[in-house]
GUDREN-841950 format. One line per 10 residues: number of its first residue (from 1); their letters; for each residue x, y, z of C-alpha. Coordinates in steps of 0.02 Angstrom, whole numbers, plus 50000, padded with zeros to 5 digits. Layout:
NUM = a = X/Y/Z | ...
# end
This chain:
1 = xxxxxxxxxx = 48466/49838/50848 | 48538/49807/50669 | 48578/49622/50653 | 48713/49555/50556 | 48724/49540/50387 | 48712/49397/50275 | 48851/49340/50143 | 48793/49367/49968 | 48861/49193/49927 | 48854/49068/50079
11 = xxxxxxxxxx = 48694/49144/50174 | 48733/49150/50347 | 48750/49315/50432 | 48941/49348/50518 | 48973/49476/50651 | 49118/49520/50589 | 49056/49538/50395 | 49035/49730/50305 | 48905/49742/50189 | 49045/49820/50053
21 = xxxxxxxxxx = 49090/49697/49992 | 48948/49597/50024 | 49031/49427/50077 | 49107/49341/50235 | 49269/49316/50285 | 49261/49120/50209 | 49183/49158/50054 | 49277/49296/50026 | 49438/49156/50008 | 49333/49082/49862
31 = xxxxxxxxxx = 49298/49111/49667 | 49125/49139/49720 | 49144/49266/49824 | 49263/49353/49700 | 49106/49379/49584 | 49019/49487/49694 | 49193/49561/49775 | 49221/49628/49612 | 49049/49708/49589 | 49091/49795/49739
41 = xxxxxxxxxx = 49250/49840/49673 | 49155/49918/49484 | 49041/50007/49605 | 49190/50100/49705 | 49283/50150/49551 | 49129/50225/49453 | 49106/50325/49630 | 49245/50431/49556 | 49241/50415/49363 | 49393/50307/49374
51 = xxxxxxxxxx = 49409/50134/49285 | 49308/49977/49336 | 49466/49881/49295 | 49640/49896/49202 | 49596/49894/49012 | 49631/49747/48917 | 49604/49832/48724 | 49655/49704/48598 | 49746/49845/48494 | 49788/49952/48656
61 = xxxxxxxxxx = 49956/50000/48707 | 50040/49931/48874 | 50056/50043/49011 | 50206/49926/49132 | 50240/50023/49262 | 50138/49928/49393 | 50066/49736/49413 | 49890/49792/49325 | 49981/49779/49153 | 49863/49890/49074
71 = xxxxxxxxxx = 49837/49893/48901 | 49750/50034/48846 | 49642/50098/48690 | 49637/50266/48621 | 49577/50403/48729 | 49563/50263/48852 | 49631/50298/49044 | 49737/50163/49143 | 49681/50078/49321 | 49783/50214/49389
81 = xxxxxxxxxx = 49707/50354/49306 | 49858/50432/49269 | 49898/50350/49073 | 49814/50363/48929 | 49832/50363/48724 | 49823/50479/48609 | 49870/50449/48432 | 49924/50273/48461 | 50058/50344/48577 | 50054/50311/48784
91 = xxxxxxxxxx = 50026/50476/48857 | 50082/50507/49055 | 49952/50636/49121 | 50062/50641/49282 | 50198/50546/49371 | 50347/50590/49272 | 50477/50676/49346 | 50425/50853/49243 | 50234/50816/49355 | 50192/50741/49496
101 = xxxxxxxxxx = 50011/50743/49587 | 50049/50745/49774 | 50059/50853/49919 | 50192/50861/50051 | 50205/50915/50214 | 50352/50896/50361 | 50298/50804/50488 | 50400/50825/50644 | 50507/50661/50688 | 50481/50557/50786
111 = xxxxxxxxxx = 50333/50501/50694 | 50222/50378/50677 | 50302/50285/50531 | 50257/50099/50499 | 50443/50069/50547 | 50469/50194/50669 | 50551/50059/50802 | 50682/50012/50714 | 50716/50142/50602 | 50851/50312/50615
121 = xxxxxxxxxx = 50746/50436/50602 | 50649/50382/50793 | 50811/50480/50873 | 50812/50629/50751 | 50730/50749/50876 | 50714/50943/50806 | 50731/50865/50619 | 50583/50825/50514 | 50523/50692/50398 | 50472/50761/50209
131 = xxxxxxxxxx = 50310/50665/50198 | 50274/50652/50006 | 50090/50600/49990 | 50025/50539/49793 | 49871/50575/49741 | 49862/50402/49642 | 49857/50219/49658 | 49868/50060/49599 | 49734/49945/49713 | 49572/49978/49750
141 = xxxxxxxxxx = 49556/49934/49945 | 49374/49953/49999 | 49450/49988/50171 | 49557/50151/50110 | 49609/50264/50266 | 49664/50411/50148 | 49545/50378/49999 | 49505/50566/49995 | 49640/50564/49846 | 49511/50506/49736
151 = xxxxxxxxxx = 49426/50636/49713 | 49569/50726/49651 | 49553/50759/49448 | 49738/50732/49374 | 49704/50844/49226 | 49640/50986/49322 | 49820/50996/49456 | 49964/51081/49428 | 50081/50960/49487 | 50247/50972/49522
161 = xxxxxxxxxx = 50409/50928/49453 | 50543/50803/49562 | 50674/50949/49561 | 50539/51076/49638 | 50508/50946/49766 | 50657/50914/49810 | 50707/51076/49825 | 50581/51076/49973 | 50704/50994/50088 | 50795/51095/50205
171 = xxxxxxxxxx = 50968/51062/50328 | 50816/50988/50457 | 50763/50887/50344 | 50823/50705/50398 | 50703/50571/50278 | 50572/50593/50149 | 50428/50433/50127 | 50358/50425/49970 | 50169/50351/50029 | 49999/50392/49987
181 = xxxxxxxxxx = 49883/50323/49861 | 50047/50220/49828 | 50208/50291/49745 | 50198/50161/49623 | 50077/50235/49508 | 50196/50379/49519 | 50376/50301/49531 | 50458/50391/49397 | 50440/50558/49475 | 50453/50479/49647
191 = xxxxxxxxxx = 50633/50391/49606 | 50694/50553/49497 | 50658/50661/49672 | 50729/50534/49785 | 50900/50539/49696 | 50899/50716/49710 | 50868/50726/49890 | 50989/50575/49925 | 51132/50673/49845 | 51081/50803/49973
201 = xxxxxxxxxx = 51101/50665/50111 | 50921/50645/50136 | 50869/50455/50198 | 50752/50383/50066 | 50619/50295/50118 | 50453/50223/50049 | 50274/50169/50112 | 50193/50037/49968 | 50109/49874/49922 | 50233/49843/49818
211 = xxxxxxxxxx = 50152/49836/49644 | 50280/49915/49561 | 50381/49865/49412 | 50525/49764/49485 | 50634/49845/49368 | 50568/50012/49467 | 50580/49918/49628 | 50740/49878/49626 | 50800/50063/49608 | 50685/50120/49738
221 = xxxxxxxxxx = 50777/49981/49890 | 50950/50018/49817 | 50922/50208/49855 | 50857/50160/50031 | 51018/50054/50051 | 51137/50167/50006 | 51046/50312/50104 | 51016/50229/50263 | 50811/50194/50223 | 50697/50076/50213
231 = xxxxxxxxxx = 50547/50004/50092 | 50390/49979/50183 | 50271/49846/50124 | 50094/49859/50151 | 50043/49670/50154 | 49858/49660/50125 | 49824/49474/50135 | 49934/49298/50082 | 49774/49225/50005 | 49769/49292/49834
241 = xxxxxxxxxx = 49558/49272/49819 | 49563/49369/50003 | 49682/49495/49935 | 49588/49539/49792 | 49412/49533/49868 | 49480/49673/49964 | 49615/49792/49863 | 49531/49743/49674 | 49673/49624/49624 | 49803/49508/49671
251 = xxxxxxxxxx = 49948/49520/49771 | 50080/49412/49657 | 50181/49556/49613 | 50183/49613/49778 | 50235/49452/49856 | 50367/49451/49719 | 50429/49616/49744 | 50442/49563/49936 | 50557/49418/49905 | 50660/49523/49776
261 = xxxxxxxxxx = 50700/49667/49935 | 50718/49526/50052 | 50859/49465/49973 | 50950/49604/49994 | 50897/49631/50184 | 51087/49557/50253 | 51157/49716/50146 | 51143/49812/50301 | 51032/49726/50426 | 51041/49907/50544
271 = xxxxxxxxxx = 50948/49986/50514 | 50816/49864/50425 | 50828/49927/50234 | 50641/49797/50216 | 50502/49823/50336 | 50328/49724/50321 | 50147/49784/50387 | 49981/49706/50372 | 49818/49805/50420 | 49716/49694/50541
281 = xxxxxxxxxx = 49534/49698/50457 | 49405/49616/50587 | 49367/49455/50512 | 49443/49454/50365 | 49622/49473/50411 | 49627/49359/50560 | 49767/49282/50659 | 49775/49117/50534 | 49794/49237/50380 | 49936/49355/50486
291 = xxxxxxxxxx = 50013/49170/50520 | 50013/49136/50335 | 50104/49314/50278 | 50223/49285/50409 | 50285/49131/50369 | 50302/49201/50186 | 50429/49319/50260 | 50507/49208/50387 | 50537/49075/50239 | 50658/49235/50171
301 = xxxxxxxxxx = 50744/49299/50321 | 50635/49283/50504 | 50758/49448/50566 | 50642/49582/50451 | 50524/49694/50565 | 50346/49664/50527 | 50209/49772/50610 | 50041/49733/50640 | 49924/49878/50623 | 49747/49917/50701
311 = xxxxxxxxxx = 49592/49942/50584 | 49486/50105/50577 | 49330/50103/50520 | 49330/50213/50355 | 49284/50212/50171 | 49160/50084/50111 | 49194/49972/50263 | 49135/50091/50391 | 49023/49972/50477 | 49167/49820/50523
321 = xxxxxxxxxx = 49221/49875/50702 | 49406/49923/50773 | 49540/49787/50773 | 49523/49706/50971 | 49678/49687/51078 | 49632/49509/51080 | 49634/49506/50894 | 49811/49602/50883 | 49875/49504/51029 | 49832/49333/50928
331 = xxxxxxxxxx = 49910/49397/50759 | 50059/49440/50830 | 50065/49261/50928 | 50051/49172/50752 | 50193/49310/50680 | 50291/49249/50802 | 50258/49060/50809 | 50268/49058/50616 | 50438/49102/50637 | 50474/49288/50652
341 = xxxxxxxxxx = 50598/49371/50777 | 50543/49575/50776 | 50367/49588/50781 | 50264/49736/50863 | 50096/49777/50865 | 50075/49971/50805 | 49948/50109/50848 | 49876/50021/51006 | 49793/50158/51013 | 49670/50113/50888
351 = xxxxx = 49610/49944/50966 | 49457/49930/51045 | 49340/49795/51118 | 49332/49617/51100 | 49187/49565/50965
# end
């Protein structure tokens, strides 16, 4: 039998360690585990020709429509994949609102949303949900369920425009969710699309980890307000050196965009217009680290929903096992005891055996 393996920066062999990235759960909350985290994180991006890390050209032009900040030299590409520059100018190979790289699909409600518990469209029986799925993002998680969209070659689609997709709605359509990849690399086309389809009465709502420009942000949770939706937020990790050992880099935006939806959460507390989710990855995201997001959100308002989500094996983490009941049972405990009044553990189906 295949033993455990042994942290890159500490030594010792953990059960609950996966080889990518190459460092246990502890080290991984250090600088020196962030050195070979990001190796791992150079080696996943050349997998698919995309960049080891946002540019930082001293005479590049910046790209801010997410929190990598990229600023990138001639016939350079961004993090994303999706910017670069030609002739000194910023050029948007996709995610304007004349092309977006995506695929769609309507998914029969209920579904299995992130929020489905507490939001509208769980009682919408016969309607559908427009699932709007970009083929970009702005992270680099090492655990990616749907990291398929990588191998996807920008250049080579051909796209479509926010008015063609939202002419894809229908009188049964009830929502759309912008997910993916992650609509922020995309937002443009994804916010130009959503106003059409709220004007049609169309719920917006959105799946992210919120790396978005908050200017972008900000116009994404007002339509959700106004339309009777919600903004998901996919939080990875609290600890910024855990956050980044796993998605590629840090989580201040995010945690910044949070607080800025958050605020508005009393708007119209029903349904929730904020909704939070972290992944439980064995080891790494353990009870203490789902006690430390959640008092993050409690310390804003301790009524938003926050779903706790089982792990699948999959991508470059394959060999980590299935989040345990016992582990889900023991994050949502600390949820709860950190303060939090709606928590729920999601697709139970997912959980396996104790480690």
């Amino acid at each position: 039998m295949k033993g455990s393996p042994t942290c890159a920066v500490c030594g010792q062999a953990h059960p609950l360690m996966a080889e990518i990235p190459g460092v246990c759960p502890d080290c991984a909350r250090t600088q020196a585990g962030l050195t070979q985290a990001r190796a791992a994180h150079r080696n996943s991006r050349r997998l698919f020709g995309l960049p080891e890390a946002p540019p930082r050209r001293a005479e590049g032009v910046r790209c801010s429509l997410c929190a990598c900040e990229c600023v990138i030299g001639e016939g350079e590409r961004g993090f994303c994949g999706l910017r670069t520059v030609e002739g000194g100018r910023l050029r948007h190979i996709a995610g304007t609102p004349r092309r977006g790289i995506l695929h769609w699909y309507r998914d029969p409600l209920p579904t299995n949303c992130v929020a489905d518990w507490v939001c509208a469209g769980s009682a919408q029986i016969g309607r559908h949900n427009l699932a709007v799925f970009y083929q970009s993002c702005t992270l680099d998680c090492l655990y990616c369920q749907n990291w398929h969209f990588r191998q996807v070659e920008a250049r080579s689609q051909a796209g479509m425009s926010a008015e063609e997709l939202a002419r894809q709605a229908n009188p049964a359509t009830f929502c759309v969710c912008y997910f993916g990849g992650d609509p922020a690399s995309q937002m443009p086309h994804a916010l130009a699309s959503a106003r059409l389809l709220a004007e049609r009465g169309v719920v917006i709502c959105w799946e992210t980890a919120g790396t978005s420009n908050p200017r972008l942000l900000s116009r994404a949770v007002q339509l959700s307000l106004e339309s009777g939706g919600c903004i998901k937020f996919d939080l990875k990790a609290y600890t910024e050196a855990l956050h980044i050992a796993l998605t590629g880099w840090s989580n201040r935006q995010t945690l910044s965009n949070f607080a800025l939806a958050a605020r508005r959460f009393g708007e119209r507390p029903s349904p929730p217009p904020v909704v939070a989710s972290t992944l439980l990855v064995p080891g790494y995201v353990d009870a203490d680290e789902v006690g430390r997001i959640a008092r993050f959100i409690a310390r804003l308002n301790p009524d938003i929903p926050y779903a706790l989500l089982g792990f699948a094996p999959s991508y470059l983490m394959p060999d980590l096992p299935p989040t345990s009941v016992s582990h889900a049972e023991a994050a949502r405990q600390a949820a709860l005891e950190a303060g939090l009044r709606n928590v729920r553990i999601g697709n139970r189906h997912l959980l396996g055996r104790d480690y």
